[in-house]
N, C-alpha and C positions, 0 to 999 in steps of 0.2 A: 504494500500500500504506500503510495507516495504521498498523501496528505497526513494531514493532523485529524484525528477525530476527537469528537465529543460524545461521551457516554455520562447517561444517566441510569439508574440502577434504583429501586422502590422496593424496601422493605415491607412488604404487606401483612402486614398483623394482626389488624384490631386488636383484641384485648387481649391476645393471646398470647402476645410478645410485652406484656404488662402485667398478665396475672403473679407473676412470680414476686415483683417487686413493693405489692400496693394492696390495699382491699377494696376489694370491690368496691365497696358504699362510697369509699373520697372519692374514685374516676369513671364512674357510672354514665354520668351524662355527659361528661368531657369526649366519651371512646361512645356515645350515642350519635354524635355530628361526625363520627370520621367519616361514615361512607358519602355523606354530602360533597365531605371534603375530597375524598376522592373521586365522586364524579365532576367536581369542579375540574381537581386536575388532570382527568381522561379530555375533557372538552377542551381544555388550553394546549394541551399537547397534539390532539388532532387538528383541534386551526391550526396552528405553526406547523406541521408537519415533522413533529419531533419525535424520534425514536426513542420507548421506553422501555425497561424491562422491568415487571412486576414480579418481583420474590414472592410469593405467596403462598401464607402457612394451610397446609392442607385441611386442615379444619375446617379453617373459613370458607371453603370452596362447596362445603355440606349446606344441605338447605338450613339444617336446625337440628337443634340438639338431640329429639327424639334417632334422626340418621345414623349419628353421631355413637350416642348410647346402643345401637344396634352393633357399630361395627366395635366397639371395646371388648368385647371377648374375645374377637378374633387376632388380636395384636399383640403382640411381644413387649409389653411395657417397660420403659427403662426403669432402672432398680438406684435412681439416686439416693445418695447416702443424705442430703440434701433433698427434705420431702417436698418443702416449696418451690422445689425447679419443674416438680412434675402437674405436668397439665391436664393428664387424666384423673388427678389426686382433687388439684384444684377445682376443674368440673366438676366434681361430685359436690362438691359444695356450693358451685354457684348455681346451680339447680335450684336448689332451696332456697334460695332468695325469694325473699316478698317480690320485691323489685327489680329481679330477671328481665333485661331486654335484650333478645335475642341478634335483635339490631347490631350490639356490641361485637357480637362473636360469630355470625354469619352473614353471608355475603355472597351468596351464588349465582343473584342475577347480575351484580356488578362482574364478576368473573365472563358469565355470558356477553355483559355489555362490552369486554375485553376484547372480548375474542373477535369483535365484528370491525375495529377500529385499525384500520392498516397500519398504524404504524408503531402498534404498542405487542408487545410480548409477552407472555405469560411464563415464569418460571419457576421454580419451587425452592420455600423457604423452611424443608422440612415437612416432614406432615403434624408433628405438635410442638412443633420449635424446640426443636429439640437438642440440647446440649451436648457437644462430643466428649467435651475435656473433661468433664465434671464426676468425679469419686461416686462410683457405686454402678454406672450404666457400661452396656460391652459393647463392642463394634458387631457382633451380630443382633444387638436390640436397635443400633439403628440402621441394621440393614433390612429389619422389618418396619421401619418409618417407612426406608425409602421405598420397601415393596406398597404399602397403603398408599403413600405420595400417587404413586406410577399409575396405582388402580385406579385413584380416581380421577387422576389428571385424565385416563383414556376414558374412562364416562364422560368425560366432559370435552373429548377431541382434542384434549390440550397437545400436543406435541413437548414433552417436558426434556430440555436441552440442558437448563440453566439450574446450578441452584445457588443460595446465601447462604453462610452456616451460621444460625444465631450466636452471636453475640463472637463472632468468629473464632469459635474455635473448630479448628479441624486439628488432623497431623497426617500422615502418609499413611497411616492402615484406613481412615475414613477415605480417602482421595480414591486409594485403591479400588474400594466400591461402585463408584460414579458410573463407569462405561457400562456393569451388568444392568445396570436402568437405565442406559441411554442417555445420558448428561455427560458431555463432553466440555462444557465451560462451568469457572466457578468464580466468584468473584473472591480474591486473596486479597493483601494486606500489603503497604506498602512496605520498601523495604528496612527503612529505622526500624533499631530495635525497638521504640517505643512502643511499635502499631504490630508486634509479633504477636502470633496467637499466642494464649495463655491461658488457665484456669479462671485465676482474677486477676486483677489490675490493681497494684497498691494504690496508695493515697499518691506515692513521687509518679507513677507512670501517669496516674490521672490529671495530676495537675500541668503535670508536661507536655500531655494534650491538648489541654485547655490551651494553653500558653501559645503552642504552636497554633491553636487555630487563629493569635490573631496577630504574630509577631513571625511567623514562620520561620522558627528556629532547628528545624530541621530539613530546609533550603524546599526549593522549586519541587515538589509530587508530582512528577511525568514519569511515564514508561513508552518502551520502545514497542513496538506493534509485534504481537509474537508471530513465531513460524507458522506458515499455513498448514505444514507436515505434521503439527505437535499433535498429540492424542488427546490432550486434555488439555484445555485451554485455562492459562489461570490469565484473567483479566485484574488485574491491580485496583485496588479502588484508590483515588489520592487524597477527598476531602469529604465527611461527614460535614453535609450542608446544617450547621450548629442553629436550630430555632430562633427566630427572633422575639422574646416574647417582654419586651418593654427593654429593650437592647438600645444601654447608652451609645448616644449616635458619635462617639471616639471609636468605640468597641463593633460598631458595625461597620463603618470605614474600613479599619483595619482588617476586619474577617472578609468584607467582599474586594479592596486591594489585594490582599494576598490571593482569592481566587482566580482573579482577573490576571493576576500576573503569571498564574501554574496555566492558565487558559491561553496565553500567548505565547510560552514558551513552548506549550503545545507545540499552536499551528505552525511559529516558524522552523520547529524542527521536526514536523512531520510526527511527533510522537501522540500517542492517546491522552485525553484527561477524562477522570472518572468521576465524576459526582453522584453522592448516595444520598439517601434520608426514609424516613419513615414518614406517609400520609400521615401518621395520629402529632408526629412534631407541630404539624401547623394549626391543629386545634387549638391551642391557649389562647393565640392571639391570629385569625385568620388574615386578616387582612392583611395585618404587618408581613406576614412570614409570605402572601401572596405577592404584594409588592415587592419585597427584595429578592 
């Protein structure tokens, strides 16, 4: 390829990439506007004619929970040591909610409305966002995610190529798995050690994050465009598009300067830039985070 390209890359979650962290009741109706949100951002992206790839947790691709609870016997549930990471675990409890809206956690017509928009992609963000690195789960529990991924992605004609690895962890016995399901791209991690996969992230790596999104101390995020021969395509991601949700306008400068600059270092040297984020980021403050 002799140009610069631009890639964009969507986390697609709803609540399912939140249950771990939060309960229910404080982000209830915050993760009730995501899918508005992301029909906004299907319709902005088909005017401009801008190519997207939707990671998308296999859950959400289910009509509803009832579906849902049909298919949990038949799954290899991962065995975290860590019972809050499991989303089968979880489910079971938000069932019982007074205040269950299903709104939050499925999403099968917007998947449909996906599929009809020429220039957006559908790919897989796991089937329950599912953790690699995390003490207690094995590489054959999530190789029965990715067999449930596959099933339903083909009830749904999806063509499933691509996946995300929450919260990015992988390592080379998960990679290894990808081709027996057909997923030959994955999106990987830039090269500083800051952004390596890991279990967790201490408080120094996280703040060193932070830092770099608006000082960019870990120089220019570009990659070279990979071989067309490789088997397994790891596309690099270079910047988590960081929320704007009441974002001192010193502190917003700086995060979109530094974009703007990995963006033309891009094009003039022909290499890729990656932008990522999650629909449910822009729910705090829509508009703001629409605007920039």
């Amino acid at each position: 390829m002799k140009n610069g390209a631009f890639i964009i890359s969507l986390d697609f979650e709803l609540y399912w990439g939140y249950l771990a962290i939060t309960d229910y009741d404080k982000e209830f109706e915050r993760f009730d506007q995501v899918r508005d949100i992301a029909s906004r951002m299907i319709k902005i992206f088909d005017e401009n004619q801008i190519k997207v790839s939707w990671s998308t947790v296999g859950f959400l691709m289910l009509e509803d929970s009832k579906r849902l609870n049909a298919l949990i016997p038949h799954i290899d549930k991962p065995e975290y040591k860590r019972r809050e990471l499991d989303n089968y675990f979880n489910f079971t409890h938000v069932i019982e909610e007074d205040n269950l809206r299903e709104e939050a956690f499925f999403a099968s017509e917007l998947v449909e409305e996906l599929k009809q928009i020429k220039y957006q992609t559908i790919g897989i963000d796991s089937f329950s966002h599912y953790y690699c690195l995390e003490e207690g789960q094995t590489v054959q529990e999530f190789a029965d995610d990715l067999r449930m991924a596959k099933e339903i992605a083909n009830e749904k004609g999806i063509e499933m190529r691509s996946i995300v690895f929450p919260r990015n962890q992988f390592d080379r016995d998960y990679l290894n798995l990808l081709k027996e399901y057909g997923i030959d791209i994955y999106r990987g991690t830039p090269e500083h050690l800051i952004f390596r996969p890991r279990r967790h992230d201490n408080y120094f790596i996280r703040g060193m994050r932070l830092v770099d999104t608006y000082l960019n101390i870990t120089g220019n995020q570009t990659h070279d465009h990979p071989s067309p021969y490789e088997e397994l395509f790891d596309i690099k991601a270079n910047r988590f598009l960081k929320p704007q949700n009441g974002t001192p306008e010193v502190l917003r400068a700086l995060q979109l300067r530094s974009i703007k600059n990995e963006m033309t270092e891009a094009a003039i040297n022909n290499k890729y830039y990656h932008l990522w984020w999650h629909p449910h980021n822009f729910s705090v403050s829509p508009e703001e985070n629409f605007y920039f």
